[in-house]
C-alpha positions in Angstrom: 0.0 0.0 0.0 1.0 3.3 -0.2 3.0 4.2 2.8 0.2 7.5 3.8 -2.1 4.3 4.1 -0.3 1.9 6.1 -1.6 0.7 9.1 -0.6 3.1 12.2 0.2 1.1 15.6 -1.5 2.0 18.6 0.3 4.6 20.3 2.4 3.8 23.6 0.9 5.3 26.3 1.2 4.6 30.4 -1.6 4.7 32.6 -2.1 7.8 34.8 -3.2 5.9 37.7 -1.4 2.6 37.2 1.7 3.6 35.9 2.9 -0.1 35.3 0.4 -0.5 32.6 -0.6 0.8 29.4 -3.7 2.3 27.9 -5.3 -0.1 25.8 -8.9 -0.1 26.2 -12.0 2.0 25.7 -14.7 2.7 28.9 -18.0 2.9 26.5 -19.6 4.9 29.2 -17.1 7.1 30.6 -15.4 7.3 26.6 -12.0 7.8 28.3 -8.9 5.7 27.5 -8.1 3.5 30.3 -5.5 0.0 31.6 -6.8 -3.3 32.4 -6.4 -2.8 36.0 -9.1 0.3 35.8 -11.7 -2.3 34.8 -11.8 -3.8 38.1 -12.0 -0.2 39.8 -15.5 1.2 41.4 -15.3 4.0 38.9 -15.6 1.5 35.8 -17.0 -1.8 37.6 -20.1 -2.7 35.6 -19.3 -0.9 32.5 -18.2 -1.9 28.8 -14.8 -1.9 27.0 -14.3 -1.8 24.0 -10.5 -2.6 22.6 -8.1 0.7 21.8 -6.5 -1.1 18.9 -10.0 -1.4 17.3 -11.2 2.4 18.0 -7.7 4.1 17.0 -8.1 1.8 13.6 -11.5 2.8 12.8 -10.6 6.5 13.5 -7.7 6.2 11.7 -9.7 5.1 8.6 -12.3 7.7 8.9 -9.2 10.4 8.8 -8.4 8.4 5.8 -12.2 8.8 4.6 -12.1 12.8 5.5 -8.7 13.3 3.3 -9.9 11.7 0.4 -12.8 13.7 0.3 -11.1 16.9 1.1 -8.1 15.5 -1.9 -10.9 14.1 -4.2 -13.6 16.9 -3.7 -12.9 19.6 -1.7 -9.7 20.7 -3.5 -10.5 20.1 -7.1 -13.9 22.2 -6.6 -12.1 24.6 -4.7 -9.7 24.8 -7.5 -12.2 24.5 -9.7 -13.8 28.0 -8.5 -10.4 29.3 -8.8 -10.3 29.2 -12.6 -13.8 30.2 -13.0 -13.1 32.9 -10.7 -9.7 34.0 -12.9 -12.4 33.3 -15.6 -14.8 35.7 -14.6 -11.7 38.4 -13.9 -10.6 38.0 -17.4 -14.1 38.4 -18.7 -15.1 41.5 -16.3 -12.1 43.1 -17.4 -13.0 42.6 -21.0 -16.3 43.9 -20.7 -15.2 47.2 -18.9 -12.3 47.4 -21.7 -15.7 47.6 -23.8 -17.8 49.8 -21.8 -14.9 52.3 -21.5 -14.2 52.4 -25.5 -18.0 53.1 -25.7 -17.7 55.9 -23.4 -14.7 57.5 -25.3 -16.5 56.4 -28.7 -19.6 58.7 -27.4 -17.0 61.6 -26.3 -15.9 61.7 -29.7 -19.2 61.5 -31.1 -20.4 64.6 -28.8 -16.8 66.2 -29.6 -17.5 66.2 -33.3 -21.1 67.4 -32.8 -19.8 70.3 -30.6 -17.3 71.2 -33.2 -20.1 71.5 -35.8 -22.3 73.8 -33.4 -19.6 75.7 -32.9 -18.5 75.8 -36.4 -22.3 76.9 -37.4 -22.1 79.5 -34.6 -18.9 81.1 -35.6 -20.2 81.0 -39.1 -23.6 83.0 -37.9 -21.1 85.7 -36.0 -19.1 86.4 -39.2 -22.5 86.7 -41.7 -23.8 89.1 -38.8 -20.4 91.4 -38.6 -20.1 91.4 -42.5 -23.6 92.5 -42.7 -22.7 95.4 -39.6 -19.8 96.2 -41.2 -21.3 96.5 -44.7 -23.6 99.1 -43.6 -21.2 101.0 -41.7 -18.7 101.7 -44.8 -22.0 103.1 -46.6 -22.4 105.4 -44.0 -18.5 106.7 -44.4 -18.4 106.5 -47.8 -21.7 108.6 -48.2 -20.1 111.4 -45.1 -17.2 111.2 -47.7 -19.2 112.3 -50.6 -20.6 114.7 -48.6 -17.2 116.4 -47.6 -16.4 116.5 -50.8 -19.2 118.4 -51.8 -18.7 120.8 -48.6 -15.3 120.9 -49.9 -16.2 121.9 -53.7 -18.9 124.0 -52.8 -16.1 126.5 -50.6 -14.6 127.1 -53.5 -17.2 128.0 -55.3 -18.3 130.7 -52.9 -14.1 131.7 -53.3 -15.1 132.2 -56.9 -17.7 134.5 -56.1 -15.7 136.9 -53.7 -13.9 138.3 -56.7 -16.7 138.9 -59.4 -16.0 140.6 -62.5 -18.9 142.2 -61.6 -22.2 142.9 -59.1 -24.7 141.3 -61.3 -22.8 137.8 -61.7 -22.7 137.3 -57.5 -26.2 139.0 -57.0 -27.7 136.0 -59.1 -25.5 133.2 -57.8 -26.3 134.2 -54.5 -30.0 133.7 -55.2 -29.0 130.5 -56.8 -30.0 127.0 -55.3 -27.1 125.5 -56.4 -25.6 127.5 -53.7 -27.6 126.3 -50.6 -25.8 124.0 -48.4 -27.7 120.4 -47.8 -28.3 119.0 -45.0 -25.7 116.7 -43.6 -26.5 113.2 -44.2 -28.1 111.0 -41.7 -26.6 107.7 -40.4 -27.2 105.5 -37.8 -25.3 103.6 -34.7 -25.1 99.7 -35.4 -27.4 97.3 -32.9 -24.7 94.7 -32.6 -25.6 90.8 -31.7 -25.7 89.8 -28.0 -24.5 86.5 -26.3 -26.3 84.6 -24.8 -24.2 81.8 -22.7 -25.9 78.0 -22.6 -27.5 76.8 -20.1 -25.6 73.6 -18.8 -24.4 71.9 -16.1 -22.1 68.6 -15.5 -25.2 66.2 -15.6 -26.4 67.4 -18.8 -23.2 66.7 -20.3 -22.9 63.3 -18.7 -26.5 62.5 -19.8 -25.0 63.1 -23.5 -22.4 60.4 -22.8 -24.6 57.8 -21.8 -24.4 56.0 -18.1 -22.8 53.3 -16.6 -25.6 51.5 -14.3 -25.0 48.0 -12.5 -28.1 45.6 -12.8 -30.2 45.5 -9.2 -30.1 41.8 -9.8 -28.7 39.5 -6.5 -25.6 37.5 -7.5 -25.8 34.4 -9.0 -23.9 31.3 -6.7 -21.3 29.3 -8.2 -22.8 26.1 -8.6 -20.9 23.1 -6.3 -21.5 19.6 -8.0 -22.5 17.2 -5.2 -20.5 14.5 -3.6 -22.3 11.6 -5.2 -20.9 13.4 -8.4 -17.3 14.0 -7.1 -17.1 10.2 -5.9 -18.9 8.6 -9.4 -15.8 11.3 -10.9 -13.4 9.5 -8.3 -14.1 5.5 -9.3 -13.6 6.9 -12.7 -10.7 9.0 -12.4 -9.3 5.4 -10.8 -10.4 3.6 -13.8 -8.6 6.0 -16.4 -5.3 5.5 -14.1 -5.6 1.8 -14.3 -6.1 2.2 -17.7 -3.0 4.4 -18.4 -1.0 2.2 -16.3 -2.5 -0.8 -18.6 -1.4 1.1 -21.8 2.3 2.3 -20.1 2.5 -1.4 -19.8 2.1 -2.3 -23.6 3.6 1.0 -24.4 7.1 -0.6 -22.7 6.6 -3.6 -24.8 5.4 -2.5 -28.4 7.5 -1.4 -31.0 7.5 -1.2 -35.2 7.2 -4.2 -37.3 9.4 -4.8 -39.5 6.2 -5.5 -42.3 2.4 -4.5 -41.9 -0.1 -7.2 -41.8 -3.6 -6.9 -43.4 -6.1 -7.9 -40.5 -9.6 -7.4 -42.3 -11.6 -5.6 -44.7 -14.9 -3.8 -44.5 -17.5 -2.5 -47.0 -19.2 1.0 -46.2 -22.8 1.1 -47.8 -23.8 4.2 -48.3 -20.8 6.0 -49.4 -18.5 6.6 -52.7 -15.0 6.7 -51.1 -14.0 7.4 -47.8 -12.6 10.8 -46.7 -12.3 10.3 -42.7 -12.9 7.5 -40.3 -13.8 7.7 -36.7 -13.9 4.5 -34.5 -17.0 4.5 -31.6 -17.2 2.6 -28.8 -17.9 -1.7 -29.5 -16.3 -1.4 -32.4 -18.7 0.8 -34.6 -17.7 3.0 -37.1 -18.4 6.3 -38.3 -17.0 7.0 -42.3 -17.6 9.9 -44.7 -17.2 10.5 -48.4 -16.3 13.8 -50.3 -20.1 14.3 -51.0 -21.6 14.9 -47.8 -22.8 11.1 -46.5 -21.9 10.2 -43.2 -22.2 6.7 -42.4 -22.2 4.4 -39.3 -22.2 0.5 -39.4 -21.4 -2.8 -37.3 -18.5 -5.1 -37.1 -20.1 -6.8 -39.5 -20.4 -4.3 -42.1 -24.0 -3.6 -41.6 -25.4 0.1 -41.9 -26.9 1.6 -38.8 -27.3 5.1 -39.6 -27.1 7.6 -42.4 -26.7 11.3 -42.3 -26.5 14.0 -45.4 -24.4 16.3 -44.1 -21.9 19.7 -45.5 -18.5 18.0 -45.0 -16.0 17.4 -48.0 -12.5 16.5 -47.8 -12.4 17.2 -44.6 -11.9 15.3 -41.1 -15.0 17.0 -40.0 -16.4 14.3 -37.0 -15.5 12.6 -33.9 -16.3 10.5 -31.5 -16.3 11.9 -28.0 -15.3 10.2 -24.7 -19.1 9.6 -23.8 -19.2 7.9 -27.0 -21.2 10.4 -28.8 -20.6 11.5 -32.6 -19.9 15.0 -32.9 -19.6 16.9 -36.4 -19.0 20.0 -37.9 -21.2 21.8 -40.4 -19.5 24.6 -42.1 -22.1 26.3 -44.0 -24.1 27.2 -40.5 -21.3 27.6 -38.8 -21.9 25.2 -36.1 -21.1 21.3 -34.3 -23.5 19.1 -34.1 -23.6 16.5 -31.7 -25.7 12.7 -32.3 -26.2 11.4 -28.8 -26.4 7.4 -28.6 -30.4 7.3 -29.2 -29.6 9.4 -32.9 -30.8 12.6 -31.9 -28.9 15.4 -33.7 -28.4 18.8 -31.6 -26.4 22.3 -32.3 -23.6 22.1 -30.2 -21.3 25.0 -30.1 -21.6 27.5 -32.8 -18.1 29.1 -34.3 -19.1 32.5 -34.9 -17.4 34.0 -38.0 -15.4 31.5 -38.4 -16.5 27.9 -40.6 -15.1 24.8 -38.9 -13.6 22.1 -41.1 -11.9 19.3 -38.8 -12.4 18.1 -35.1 -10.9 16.4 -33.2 -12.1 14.9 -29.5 -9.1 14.5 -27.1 -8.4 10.6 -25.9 -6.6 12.3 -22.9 -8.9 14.9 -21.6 -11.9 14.8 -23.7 -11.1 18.3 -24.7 -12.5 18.8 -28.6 -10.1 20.8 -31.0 -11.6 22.4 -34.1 -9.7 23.7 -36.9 -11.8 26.0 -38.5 -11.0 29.5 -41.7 -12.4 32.9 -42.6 -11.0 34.8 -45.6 -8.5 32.2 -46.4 -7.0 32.4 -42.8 -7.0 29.3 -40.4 -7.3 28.8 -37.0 -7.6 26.4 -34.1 -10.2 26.2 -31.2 -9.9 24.1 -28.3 -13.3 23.8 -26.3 -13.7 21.9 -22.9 -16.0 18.6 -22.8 -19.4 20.7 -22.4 -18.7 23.5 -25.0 -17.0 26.4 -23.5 -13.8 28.0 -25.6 -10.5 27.6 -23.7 -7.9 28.1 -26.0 -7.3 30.0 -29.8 -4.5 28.9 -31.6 -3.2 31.4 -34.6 0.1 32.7 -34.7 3.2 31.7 -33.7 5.7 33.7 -31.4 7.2 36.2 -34.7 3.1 36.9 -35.5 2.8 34.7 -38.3 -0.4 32.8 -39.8 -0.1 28.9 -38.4 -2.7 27.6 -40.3 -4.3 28.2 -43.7 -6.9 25.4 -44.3 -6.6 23.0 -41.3 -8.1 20.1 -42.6 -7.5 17.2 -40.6 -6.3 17.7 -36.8 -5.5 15.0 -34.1 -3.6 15.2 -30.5 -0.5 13.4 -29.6 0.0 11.8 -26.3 2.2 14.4 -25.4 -0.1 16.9 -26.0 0.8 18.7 -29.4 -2.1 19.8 -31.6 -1.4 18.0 -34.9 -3.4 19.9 -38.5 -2.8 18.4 -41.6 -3.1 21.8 -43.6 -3.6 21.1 -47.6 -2.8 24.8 -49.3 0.5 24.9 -46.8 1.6 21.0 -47.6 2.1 20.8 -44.3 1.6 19.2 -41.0 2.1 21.9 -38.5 2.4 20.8 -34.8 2.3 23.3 -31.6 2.5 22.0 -27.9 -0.5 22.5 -25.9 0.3 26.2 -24.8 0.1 26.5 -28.7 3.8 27.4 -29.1 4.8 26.4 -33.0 7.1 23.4 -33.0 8.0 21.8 -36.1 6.2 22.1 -39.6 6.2 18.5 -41.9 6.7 19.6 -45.6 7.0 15.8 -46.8 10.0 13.4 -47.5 11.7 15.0 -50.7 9.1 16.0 -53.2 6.2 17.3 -53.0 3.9 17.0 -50.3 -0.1 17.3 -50.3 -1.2 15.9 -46.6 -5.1 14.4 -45.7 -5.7 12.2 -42.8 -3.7 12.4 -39.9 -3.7 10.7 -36.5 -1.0 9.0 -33.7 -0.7 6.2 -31.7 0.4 4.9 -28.6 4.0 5.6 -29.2 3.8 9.2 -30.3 4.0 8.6 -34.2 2.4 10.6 -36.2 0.7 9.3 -39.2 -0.4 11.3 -42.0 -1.8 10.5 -45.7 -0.1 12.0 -48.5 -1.8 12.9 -52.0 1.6 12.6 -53.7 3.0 9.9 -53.2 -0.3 7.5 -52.8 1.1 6.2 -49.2 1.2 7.3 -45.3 4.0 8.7 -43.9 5.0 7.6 -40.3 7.1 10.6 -38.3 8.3 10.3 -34.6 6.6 12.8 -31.8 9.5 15.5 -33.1 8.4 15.3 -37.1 11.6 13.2 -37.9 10.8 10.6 -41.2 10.7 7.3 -40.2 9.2 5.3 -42.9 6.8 5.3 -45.8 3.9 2.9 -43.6 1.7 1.4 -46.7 2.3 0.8 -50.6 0.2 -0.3 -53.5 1.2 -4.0 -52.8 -0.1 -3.8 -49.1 -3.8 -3.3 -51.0 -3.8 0.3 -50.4 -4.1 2.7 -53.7 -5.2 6.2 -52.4 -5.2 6.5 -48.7 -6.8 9.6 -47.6 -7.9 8.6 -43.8 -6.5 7.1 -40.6 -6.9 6.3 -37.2 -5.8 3.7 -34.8 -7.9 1.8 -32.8 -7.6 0.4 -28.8 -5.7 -2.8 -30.1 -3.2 -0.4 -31.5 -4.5 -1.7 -35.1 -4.6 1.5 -38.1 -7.5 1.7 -39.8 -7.1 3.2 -43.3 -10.2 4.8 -45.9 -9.0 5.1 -49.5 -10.4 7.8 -52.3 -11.3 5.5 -54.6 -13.4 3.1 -53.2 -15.6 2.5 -49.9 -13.5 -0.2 -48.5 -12.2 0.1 -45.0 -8.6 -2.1 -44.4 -7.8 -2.6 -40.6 -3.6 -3.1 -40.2 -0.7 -4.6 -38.1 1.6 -2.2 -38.0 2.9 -2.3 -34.1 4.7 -5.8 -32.6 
């Protein structure tokens, strides 16, 4: 056993009153730890014992009991709040991001509007001093005219101090030429007033819109129960024994030196076969480039039939609760077929149109590679829907992905995409750090299905060279896996099953082959 569970001895203890003895019963009655001598004491006489050993084990198991569940249930939930705590953060902080680039969106809006008041305004102002100013240089130039004629009409009377004789300046003083007119009237201008605005702070806020927190009580984090933490317990034991069990063959498998045909099957239903993906006892799930997705037995019999968007694309999977999930780029959305065939939306991508998913065998996590305007992506989603992780760019800010077709996980964790228009396999870890990129063994390199095994290998179809390539964990070339005289003509899809056998779909027919690959 492990050595925090080993069976504690009964501590060594003396007795108070008999000092000769040790503890090593229980009084029932009294529940005080007491010597065999005590029993035969007037203070004890007539009462039960129980024996020490026994009631130090039992409580030593129930502390056993209590850390488990604190270990099992207490700290994962508590950790658990944790991330959806950090969670919340990140989203509070991205919606306050939002409401303050609203606010500044709305001061420039009211900035601009201002500007254009005040433009009209100053506008106004000028038309009204043009118009003042207008009418005041009429009034000068006419007093102008005027002096002028004040001017002219002195020297006329000049003229007339020296006539040639009485007669001339007898009738040009009874002339009206002569008579001065009046001077000429003009007028002060009435120039525009100012009237200031009427505003305060809070009218000005109003114009900016207002920040207001819902009067709605908080919302509890939900706790799952016990029951469900234990049932999660038995089965986090069950996936350790089963990883131990797989270590185990892991240590004792290795390459063949030639690959074995194990058996054939016929898919009804479809032309050629694009992608395969194996269900639980044995069922499989196979799709052609037009659309039909097809389930049928270990015998080869059909069970279900779906018409569906997908192409040449690795576009389903089957999850750990042994449900199909697919993608659907046109609507933009995964579906999910639950055991008893019922087809439900179950994440929906947005923008962005998914092409290949991938359910994780280690953490049930689902990775979808998905485009939008010729640019690719990866999405990595937790077991009940919710995004996690966005995979793009690498460190320098370059484009990963450009049509992720295919995409698998590795046991180590890297995120493996088969990506057509780059004629490459790109792999990342699982921060999404870029690791290696696969451009093919010499010549040119057009990659479809992809998946790995239980050593790490990655195996990956090629267009090219009508056979699957087999890398190492690092993207080293190991071996071309399958050629025309192993049956195979145009493989375009594989996976390998439990048994560690491959499973390979070809593009030109609807047969199924089933290899021995591992020893």
């Amino acid at each position: 056993v492990p050595y925090k569970q080993r069976k504690r001895p009964l501590p060594v203890e003396k007795c108070k009153i008999h000092p000769t003895r040790h503890i090593e019963l229980l009084c029932e009655e009294c529940q005080i730890p007491i010597c065999s001598k005590c029993t035969g004491t007037k203070e004890h006489r007539g009462h039960a014992f129980t024996d020490l050993e026994l009631v130090f084990a039992e409580k030593c198991s129930l502390c056993h009991i209590e850390i488990t569940k604190i270990r099992s249930y207490f700290e994962p939930t508590s950790q658990d709040l944790k991330k959806e705590i950090a969670g919340d953060v990140t989203e509070t902080k991205k919606i306050m991001e939002g409401i303050r680039s609203s606010i500044k969106t709305e001061a420039e809006a009211v900035k601009k509007l201002v500007d254009a008041v005040t433009s009209d305004k100053i506008e106004q102002a000028n038309k009204i001093e043009q118009s003042l100013l207008q009418t005041l240089n009429r009034q000068n130039q006419e007093i102008d005219y005027y002096i002028n004629y004040l001017n002219d009409l002195i020297k006329t009377y000049y003229g007339y101090l020296s006539p040639s004789n009485i007669e001339q300046l007898t009738f040009a003083l009874k002339s009206e030429n002569l008579i001065i007119r009046p001077i000429p009237e003009t007028s002060k201008p009435v120039p525009p007033i100012f009237t200031a605005g009427q505003y305060r702070k809070e009218d000005v806020a109003k114009l900016l819109g207002r920040i207001t927190v819902p009067n709605t009580k908080p919302e509890n984090r939900k706790i799952k129960p016990m029951e469900t933490a234990s049932t999660q317990m038995k089965l986090t034991e069950k996936q350790r024994k089963q990883d131990r069990e797989k270590s185990d063959v892991k240590q004792t498998l290795s390459l063949s030196s030639s690959v074995t045909k194990v058996r054939e099957y016929t898919v009804p239903g479809v032309d050629n076969v694009f992608h395969i993906s194996l269900g639980k006892s044995g069922r499989l799930w196979a799709s052609d480039k037009d659309g039909n997705l097809v389930q049928i037995d270990l015998q080869g019999n059909q069970l279900q039939k779906i018409q569906t968007s997908g192409e040449f694309e690795g576009y389903h999977t089957v999850t750990q609760d042994g449900d199909l999930i697919y993608t659907d780029r046109e609507n933009k959305v995964i579906n999910r077929i639950t055991p008893d065939n019922t087809i439900t939306g179950f994440i929906k991508t947005g923008d962005w149109a998914p092409l290949s998913i991938h359910s994780s065998h280690n953490h049930g996590d689902i990775l979808v590679g998905m485009i939008k305007n010729r640019e690719g992506k990866v999405t990595r989603y937790n077991k009940t829907g919710t995004e996690i992780q966005n995979i793009q760019r690498d460190n320098k800010g370059q484009v990963l992905y450009s049509y992720p077709q295919y995409i698998t996980e590795n046991i180590n964790g890297d995120v493996c995409v088969s990506d057509w228009d780059k004629h490459a396999v790109v792999v990342v870890d699982k921060s999404g750090q870029h690791r290696f990129s696969y451009t093919g063994h010499g010549s040119r390199f057009y990659p479809y299905g992809i998946c790995n095994d239980v050593l790490g290998h990655i195996l990956v179809c090629d267009d090219i060279s009508e056979t699957v390539h087999l890398l190492d964990k690092d993207g080293q070339f190991l071996s071309l896996l399958l050629a025309e005289q192993q049956g195979v003509k145009y493989p375009y899809s594989v996976c390998v099953d439990d048994e560690n056998n491959l499973w390979v779909g070809q593009g030109n027919t609807n047969t199924v082959t089933v290899y021995k690959y591992l020893q």
